[in-house]
C-alpha positions in Angstrom: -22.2 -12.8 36.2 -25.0 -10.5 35.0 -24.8 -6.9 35.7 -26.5 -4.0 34.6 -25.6 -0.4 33.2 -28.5 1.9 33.3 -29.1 5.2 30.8 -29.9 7.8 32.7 -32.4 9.9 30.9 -31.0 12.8 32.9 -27.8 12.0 32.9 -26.4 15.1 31.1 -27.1 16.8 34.5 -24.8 14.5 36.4 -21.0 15.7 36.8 -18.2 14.8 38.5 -17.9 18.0 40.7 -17.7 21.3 40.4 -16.8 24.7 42.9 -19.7 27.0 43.3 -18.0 29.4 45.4 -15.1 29.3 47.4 -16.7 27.2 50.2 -19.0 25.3 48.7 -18.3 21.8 46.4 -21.3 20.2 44.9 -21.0 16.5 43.5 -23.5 14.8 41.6 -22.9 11.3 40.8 -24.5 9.0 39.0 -24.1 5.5 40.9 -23.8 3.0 37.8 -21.8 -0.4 36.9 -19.2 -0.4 34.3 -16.5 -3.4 33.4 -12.9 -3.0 34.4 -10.1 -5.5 34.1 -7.2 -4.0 37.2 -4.8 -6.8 37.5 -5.2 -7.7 33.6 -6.3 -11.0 34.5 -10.3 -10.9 34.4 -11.9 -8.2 32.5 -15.7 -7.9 35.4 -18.2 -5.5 36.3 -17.5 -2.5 38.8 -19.1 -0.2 40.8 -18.1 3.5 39.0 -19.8 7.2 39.7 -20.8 8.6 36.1 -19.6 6.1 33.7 -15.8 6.2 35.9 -13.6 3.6 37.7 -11.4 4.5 39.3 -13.7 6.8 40.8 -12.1 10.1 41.1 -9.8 11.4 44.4 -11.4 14.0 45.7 -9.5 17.7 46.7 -10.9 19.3 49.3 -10.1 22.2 51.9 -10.6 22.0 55.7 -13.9 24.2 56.0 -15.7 23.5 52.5 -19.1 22.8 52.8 -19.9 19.2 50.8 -23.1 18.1 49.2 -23.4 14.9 47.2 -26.4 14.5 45.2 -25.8 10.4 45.5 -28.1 8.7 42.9 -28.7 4.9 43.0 -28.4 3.7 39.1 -27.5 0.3 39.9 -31.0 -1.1 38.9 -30.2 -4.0 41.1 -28.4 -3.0 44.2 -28.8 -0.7 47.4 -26.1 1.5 48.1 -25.0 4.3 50.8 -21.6 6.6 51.2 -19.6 6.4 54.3 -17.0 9.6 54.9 -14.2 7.4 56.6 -12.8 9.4 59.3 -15.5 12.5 59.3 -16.5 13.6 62.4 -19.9 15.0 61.1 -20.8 17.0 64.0 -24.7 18.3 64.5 -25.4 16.7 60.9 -24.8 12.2 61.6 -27.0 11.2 59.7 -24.6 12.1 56.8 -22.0 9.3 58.0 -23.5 6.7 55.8 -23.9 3.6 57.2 -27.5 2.4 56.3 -29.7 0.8 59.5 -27.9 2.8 61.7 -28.1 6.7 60.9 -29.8 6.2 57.2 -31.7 4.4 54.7 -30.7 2.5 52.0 -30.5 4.4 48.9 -32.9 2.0 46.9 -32.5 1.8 43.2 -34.0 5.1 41.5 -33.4 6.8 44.7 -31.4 10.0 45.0 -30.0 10.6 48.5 -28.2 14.2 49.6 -25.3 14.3 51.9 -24.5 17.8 53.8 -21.5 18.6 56.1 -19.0 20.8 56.5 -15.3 19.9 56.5 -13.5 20.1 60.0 -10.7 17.9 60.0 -7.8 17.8 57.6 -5.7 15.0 56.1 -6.3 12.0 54.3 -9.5 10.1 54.2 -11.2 8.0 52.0 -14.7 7.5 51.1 -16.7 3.9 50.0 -19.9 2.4 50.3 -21.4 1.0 53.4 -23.9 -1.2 52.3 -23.0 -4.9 52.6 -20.2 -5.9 51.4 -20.4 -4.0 48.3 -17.5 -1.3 48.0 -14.3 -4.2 47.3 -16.9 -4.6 44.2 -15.2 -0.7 43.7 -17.0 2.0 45.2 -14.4 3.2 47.1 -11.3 5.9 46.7 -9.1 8.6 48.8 -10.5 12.1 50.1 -7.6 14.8 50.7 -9.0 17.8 53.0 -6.2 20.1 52.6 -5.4 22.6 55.3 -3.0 25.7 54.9 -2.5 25.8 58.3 -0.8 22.3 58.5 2.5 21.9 61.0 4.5 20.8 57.9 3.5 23.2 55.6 6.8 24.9 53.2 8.5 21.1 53.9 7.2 19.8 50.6 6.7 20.4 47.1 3.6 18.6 46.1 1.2 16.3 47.6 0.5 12.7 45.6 -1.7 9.9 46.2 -1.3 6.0 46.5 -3.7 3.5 47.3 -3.1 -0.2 48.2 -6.3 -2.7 47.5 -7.0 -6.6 47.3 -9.0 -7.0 44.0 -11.6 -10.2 43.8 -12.5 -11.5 40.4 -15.2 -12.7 42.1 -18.5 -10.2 42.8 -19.4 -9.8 46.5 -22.6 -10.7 46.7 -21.6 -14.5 45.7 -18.4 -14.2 47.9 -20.6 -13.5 50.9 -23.3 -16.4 50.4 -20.4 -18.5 50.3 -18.6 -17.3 52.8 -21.7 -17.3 55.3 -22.8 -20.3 54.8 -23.0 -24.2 56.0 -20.6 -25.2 53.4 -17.8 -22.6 55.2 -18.7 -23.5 58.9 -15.3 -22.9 60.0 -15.7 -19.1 58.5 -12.2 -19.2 56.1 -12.3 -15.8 54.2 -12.4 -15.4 50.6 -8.9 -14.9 48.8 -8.1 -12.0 47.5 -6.8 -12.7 44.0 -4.3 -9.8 43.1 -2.6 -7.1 44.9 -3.7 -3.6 43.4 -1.7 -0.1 43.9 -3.7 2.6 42.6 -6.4 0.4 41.5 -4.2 -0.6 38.6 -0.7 -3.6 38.5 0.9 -0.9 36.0 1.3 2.1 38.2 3.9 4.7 37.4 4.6 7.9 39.9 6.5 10.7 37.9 9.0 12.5 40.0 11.6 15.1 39.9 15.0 15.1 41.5 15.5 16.6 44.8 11.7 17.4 45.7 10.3 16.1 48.8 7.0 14.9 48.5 3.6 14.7 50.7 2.7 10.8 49.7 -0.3 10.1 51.2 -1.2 6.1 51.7 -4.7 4.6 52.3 -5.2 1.2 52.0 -8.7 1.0 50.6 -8.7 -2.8 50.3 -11.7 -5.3 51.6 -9.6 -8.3 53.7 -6.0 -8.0 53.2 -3.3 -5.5 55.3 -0.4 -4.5 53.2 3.2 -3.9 54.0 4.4 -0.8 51.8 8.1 0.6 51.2 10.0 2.2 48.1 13.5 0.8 47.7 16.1 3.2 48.5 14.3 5.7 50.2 12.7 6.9 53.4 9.5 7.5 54.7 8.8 10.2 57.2 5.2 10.0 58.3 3.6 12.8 59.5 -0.1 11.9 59.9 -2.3 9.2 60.3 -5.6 8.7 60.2 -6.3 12.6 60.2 -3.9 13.1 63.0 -0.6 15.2 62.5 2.4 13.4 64.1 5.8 14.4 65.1 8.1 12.9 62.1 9.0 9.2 62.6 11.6 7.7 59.9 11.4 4.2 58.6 12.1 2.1 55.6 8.4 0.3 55.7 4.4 0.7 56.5 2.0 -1.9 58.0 -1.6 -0.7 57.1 -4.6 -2.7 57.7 -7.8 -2.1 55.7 -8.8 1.7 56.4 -5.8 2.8 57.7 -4.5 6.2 55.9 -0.5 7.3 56.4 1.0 10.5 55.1 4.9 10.2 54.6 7.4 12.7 53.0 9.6 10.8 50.6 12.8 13.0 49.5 14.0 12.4 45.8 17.3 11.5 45.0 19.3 14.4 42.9 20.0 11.8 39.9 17.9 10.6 37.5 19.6 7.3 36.6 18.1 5.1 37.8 13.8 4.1 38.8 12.8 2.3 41.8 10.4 0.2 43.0 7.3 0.9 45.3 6.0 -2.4 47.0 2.6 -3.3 48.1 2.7 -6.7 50.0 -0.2 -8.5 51.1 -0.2 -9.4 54.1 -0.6 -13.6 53.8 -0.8 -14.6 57.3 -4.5 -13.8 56.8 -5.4 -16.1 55.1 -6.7 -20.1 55.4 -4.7 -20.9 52.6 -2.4 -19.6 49.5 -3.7 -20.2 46.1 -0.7 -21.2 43.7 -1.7 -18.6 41.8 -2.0 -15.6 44.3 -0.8 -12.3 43.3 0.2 -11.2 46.8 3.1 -8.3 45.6 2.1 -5.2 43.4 5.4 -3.2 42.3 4.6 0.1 41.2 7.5 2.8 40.2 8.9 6.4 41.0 9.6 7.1 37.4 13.2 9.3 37.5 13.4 8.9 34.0 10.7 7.6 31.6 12.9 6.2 29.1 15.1 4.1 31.8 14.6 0.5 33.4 12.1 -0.6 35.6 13.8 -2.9 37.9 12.4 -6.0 39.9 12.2 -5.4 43.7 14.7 -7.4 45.9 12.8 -10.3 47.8 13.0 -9.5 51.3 13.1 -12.7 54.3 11.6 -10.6 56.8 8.8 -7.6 57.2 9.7 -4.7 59.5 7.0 -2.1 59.7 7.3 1.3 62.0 4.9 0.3 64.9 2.0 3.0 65.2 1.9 2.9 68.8 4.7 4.5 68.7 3.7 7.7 66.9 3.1 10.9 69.1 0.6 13.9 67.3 1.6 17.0 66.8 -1.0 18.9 69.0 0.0 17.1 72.4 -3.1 16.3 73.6 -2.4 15.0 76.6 -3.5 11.5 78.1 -7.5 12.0 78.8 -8.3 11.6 82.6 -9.5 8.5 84.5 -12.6 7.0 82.3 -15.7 7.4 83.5 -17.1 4.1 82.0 -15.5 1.1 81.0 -16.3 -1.1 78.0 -15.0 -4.8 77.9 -15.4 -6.5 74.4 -14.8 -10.0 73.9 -14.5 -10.9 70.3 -14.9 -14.1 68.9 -15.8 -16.5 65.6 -18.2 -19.3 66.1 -21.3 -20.9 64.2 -24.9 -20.4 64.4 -28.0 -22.5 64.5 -27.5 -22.6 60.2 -24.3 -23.9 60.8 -22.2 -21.0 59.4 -19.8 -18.8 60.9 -20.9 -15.8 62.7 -18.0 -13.0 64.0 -19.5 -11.6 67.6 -18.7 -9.0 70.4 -19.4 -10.4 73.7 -22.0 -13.3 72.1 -23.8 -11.0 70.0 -23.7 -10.7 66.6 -24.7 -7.4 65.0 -28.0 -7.6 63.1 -29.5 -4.4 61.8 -33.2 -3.6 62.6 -36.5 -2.2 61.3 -35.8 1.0 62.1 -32.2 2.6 61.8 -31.0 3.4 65.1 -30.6 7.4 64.7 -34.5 7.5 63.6 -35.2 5.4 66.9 -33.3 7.9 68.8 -35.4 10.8 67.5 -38.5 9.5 67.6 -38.2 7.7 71.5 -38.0 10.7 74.1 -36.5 10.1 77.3 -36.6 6.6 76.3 -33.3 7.1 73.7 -31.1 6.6 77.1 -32.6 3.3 77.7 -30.4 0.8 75.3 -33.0 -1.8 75.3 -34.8 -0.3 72.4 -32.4 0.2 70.4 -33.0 -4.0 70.0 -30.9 -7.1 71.6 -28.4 -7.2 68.4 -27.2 -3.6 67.7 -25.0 -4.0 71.1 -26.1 -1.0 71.9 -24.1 1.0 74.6 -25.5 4.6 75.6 -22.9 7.3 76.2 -22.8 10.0 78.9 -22.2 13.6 76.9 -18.2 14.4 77.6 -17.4 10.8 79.4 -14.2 9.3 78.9 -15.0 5.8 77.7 -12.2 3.3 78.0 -12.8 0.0 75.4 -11.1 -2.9 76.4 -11.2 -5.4 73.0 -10.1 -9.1 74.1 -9.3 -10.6 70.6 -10.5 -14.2 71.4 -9.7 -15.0 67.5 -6.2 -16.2 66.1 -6.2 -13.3 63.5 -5.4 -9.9 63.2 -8.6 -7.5 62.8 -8.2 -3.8 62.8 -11.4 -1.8 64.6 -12.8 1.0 63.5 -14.7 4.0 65.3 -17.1 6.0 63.5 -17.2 9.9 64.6 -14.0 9.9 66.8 -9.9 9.3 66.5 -9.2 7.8 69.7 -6.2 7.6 72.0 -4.5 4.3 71.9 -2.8 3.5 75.6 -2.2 -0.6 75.1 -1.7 -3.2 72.7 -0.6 -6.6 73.6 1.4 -9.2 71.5 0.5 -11.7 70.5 -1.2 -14.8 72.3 -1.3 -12.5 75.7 -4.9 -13.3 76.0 -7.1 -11.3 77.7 -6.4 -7.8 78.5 -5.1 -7.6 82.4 -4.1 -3.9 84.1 -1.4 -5.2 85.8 0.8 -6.2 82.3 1.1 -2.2 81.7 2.4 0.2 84.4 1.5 3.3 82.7 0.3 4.4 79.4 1.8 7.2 77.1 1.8 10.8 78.2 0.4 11.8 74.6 -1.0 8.9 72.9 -1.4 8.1 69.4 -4.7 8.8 68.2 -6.2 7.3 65.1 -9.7 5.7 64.2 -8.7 2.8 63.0 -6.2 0.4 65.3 -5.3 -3.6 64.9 -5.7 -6.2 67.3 -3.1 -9.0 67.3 -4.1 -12.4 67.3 -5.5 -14.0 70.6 -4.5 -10.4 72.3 -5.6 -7.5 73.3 -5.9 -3.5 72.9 -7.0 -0.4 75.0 -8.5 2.4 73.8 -9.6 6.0 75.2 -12.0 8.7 73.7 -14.3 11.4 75.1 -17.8 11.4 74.2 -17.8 14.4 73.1 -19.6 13.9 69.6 -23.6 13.3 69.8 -24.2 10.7 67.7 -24.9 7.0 66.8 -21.5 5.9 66.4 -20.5 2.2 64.9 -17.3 0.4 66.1 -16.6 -2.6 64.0 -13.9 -4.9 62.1 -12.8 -3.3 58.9 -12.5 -6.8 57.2 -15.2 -6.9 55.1 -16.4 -10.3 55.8 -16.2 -9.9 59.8 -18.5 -6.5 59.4 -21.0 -9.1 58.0 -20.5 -12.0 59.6 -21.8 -9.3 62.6 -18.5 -7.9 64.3 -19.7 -4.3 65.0 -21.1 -2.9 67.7 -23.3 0.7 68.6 -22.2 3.8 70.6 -25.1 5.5 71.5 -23.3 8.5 72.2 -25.6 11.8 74.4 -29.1 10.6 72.9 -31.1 13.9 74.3 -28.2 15.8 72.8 -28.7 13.9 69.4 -32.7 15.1 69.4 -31.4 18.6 69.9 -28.8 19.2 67.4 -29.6 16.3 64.4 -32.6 17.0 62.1 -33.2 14.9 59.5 -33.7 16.2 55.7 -37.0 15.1 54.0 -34.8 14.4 51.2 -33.8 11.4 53.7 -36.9 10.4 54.6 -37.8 10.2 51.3 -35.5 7.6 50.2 -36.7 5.6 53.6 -39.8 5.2 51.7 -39.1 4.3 48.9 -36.8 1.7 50.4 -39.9 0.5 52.4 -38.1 1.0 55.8 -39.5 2.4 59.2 -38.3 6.0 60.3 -39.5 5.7 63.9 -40.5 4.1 67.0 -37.5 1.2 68.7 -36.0 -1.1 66.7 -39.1 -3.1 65.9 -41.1 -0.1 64.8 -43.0 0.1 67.8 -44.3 3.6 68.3 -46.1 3.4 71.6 -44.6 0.8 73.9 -41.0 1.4 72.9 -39.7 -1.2 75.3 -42.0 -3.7 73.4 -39.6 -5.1 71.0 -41.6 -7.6 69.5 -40.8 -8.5 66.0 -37.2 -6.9 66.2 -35.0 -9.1 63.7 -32.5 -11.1 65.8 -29.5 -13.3 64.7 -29.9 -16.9 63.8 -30.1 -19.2 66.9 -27.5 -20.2 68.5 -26.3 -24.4 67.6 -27.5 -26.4 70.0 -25.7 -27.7 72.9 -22.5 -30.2 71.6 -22.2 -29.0 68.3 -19.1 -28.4 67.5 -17.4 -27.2 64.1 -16.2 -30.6 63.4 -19.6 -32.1 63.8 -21.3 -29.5 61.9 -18.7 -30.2 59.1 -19.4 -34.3 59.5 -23.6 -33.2 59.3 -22.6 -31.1 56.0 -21.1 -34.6 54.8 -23.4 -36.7 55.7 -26.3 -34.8 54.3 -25.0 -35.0 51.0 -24.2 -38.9 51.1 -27.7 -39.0 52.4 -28.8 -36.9 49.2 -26.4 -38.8 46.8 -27.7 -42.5 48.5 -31.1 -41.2 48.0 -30.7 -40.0 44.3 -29.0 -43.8 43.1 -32.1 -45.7 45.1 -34.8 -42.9 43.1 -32.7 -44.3 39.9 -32.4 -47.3 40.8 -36.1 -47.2 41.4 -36.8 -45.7 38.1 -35.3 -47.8 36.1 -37.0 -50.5 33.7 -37.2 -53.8 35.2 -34.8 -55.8 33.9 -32.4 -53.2 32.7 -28.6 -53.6 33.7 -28.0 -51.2 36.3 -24.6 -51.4 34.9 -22.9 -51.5 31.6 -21.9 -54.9 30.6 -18.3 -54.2 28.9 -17.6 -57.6 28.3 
């Protein structure tokens, strides 16, 4: 596939990061492709920051004040940042996603982002413009804070990552994957486990230290069962949250989710073992032969010694988050003052592909991203009809406790995310329960788990609590890469007069709206005097008409082409001289 590497005239001026003062970390990157071959297999183009993939982890402290001079040298793709996890409060429109609180950053376009840290832990940060960063703009974000319960309990802190790895660029993966030719919507297999972006990953440790190992799976599609043979993981944290220690011998994460474990070295050095990264293969359709589900990386004892195959295990056993209980002991919130049912679901549109949708909507963003519309609409931002039929747009009470009900209507697993919140987690069914129903669950945890990103199981159900007590616009959405653009997101809407008080928008942002061509105000359609006049918004395809069912849309794929194919032999059949044998005479 073509790609493009752009000189930078002023590239000298780009740098990876450096400290100004004590608070204050500047980053200015370069957004560029470069080639990278991960699994050793295919040798393809990436998304890097200054000439660099991996792009670098970034080491930050709870408090520092970020800005990211974010410039677009692609040449021929958009891009954005998302901070996975941040709260961003007073400044989101810094959270990244574009259509919804920001522009795309156009090619040629430099976009700034300014917040201030307020959360510690492990995060991770990646593009969120579509379906771009599992082409590799993505890595983990460390906020370190002295203050942390478990501080003096470790020696050093050290990162791991688990990813899928496509040979395949996105771009093409999505046009096939939303398309007539995949009408019953099978994702795209990913072609190689990854562990640190990389099949060849060593850890070097030393005997008898107990180290802070911080997980993130930072993959596109595919959750990952983790251990390390012969020891134990302890986790502490997830998502940003501090937890009382919980032992196990293995991890479950789905795409997004972050875990930090303390793993205690042994006190001899003969022998290395094995890490494991193990796809998670229920999701997909099918299993290519050649599927590279496993990556085995090492704690390196001794450098010299062997690096033994793991044993092949019959059966997974992952700690089960729901059990986790943070640190702080923030208690069960109160009753919820509104109640949010979301029915999720996969079925094809009017074009015959395969849409992903909450409640029979499926997300489609509009003219105008839907922060700008809450700025520029008045008393009108508590009105959800403006912010257009396809965002799903539910407006927020400041300080309500919102329960979301998700009914998982799908036979997959699909973990949710919440922008701008970690939420308590008080239910979550097995599977094939069906619909969520009160009267399964007597009572919920005294001090739930809270994380921002949580797993559905297929054809059940999960309830969630949070307070809206973040002013913002506020996605929720399926971290699977193809489901977030197949349309399975949703918009919080979250104390719109408070938003207009407390967000102002940088002309540097503005700027890059313009040169992107996109509207900065008015509802989603632009319209700046009647805002409940939402002509022109963009909607989702139309729905199939009435009897069309995946089967018949796959025997109208098949007969259109034997239609195509008849009609090509009668044009040469046509076309040929009179007279001619239509067919070789071999005799």
């Amino acid at each position: 596939m073509a790609f493009f590497k752009l000189a930078v005239a002023s590239l000298a001026l780009f740098f990876h990061g450096f400290v100004v003062n004590a608070d204050t970390v500047i980053y200015d990157w370069n957004i560029t492709w470069t080639t990278a071959n991960p699994d050793g297999m295919l040798e393809r183009p990436v998304i890097g920051i200054n000439g660099q993939w991996p792009l670098p982890v970034l080491n930050l402290t709870k408090g520092d004040r970020v800005i990211a001079n974010v410039y677009n040298g692609l040449g021929n793709e958009s891009t954005s940042i998302h901070w996975h996890g941040f709260f961003h409060r007073g400044t989101n429109d810094m959270d990244g996603p574009p259509h919804v609180v920001q522009c795309e950053i156009s090619p040629g376009s430099t976009f700034t982002y300014n917040f201030t840290l307020e959360q510690s832990g492990l995060y991770w940060y990646h593009s969120h413009s579509r379906g771009q960063y599992p082409d590799g703009l993505r890595q983990a974000l460390i906020i370190t804070d002295p203050e942390n319960p478990y501080r003096g309990q470790y020696d050093e802190e050290l990162v791991v990552t688990l990813s899928d790895w496509y040979h395949d660029q996105m771009p093409g993966l999505l046009k096939d994957f939303i398309s007539v030719s995949n009408p019953t919507g099978a994702e795209p297999v990913p072609n190689s486990a990854l562990m640190n972006e990389t099949q060849n990953f060593e850890l070097p440790v030393q005997p008898g230290k107990t180290y802070l190992l911080r997980l993130v799976n930072i993959g596109a599609f595919a959750s990952q069962y983790f251990w390390i043979e012969g020891h134990n993981l302890t986790i502490v944290e997830v998502d940003g949250v501090w937890t009382k220690p919980a032992e196990t011998k293995m991890i479950y994460l789905t795409s997004a989710q972050r875990y930090s474990v303390l793993v205690t070295m042994k006190n001899d050095t003969t022998k290395n073992y094995p890490m494991v990264g193990s796809m998670d293969t229920d999701l997909f359709d099918a299993i290519p032969s050649d599927l590279n589900y496993n990556v085995t990386g090492f704690l390196v004892y001794d450098k010299n010694g062997h690096r033994p195959q793991p044993y092949v295990l019959d059966t997974f056993d992952p700690y089960d988050d729901f059990d986790l209980e943070p640190t702080d002991g923030i208690a069960l919130y109160e009753n919820p003052d509104q109640v949010i049912v979301l029915n999720m679901s996969m079925n094809n549109l009017g074009d015959g592909a395969n849409y992903a949708f909450f409640n029979d909507i499926t997300y489609t963003a509009q003219k105008v991203p839907t922060l700008y519309s809450v700025l520029s609409s008045g008393s009108a931002a508590t009105n959800p009809v403006i912010y257009g039929r396809d965002t799903n747009s539910y407006v927020l009470l400041k300080d309500q406790v919102i329960d979301v009900v998700l009914n998982n209507m799908d036979t997959g697993k699909h973990p949710f995310h919440l922008h701008g919140h970690n939420f308590q987690v008080l239910y979550r069914s097995p599977d094939d329960e069906g619909f969520f129903n009160s009267t399964n669950t007597t009572s919920f945890p005294a001090v739930p788990m809270r994380r921002d990103t949580f797993m559905a199981r297929p054809t059940g159900n999960f309830l969630i609590r949070f307070k809206a007590d973040n002013p913002g616009v506020w996605l929720f959405h399926c971290h699977l890469n193809f489901h977030l653009d197949a349309g399975l997101a949703m918009t919080f809407v979250e104390a719109p007069l408070a938003i207009q008080e407390t967000v102002k928008i940088p002309q540097n942002h503005y700027d890059v709206c313009k040169a992107s061509g996109e509207l900065t105000a008015g509802n989603a359609a632009g319209n700046t005097v009647d805002l409940f006049d939402l002509t022109g918004e963009n909607r989702s395809v139309d729905p199939l008409p009435a009897g069309f069912t995946t089967k018949g849309i796959v025997a109208l794929v098949f007969s259109c082409i034997a239609a195509f194919l008849g009609m090509a032999a009668v044009a040469w059949y046509g076309a040929a001289p009179i007279g001619a044998p239509m067919i070789p005479n071999t005799q």
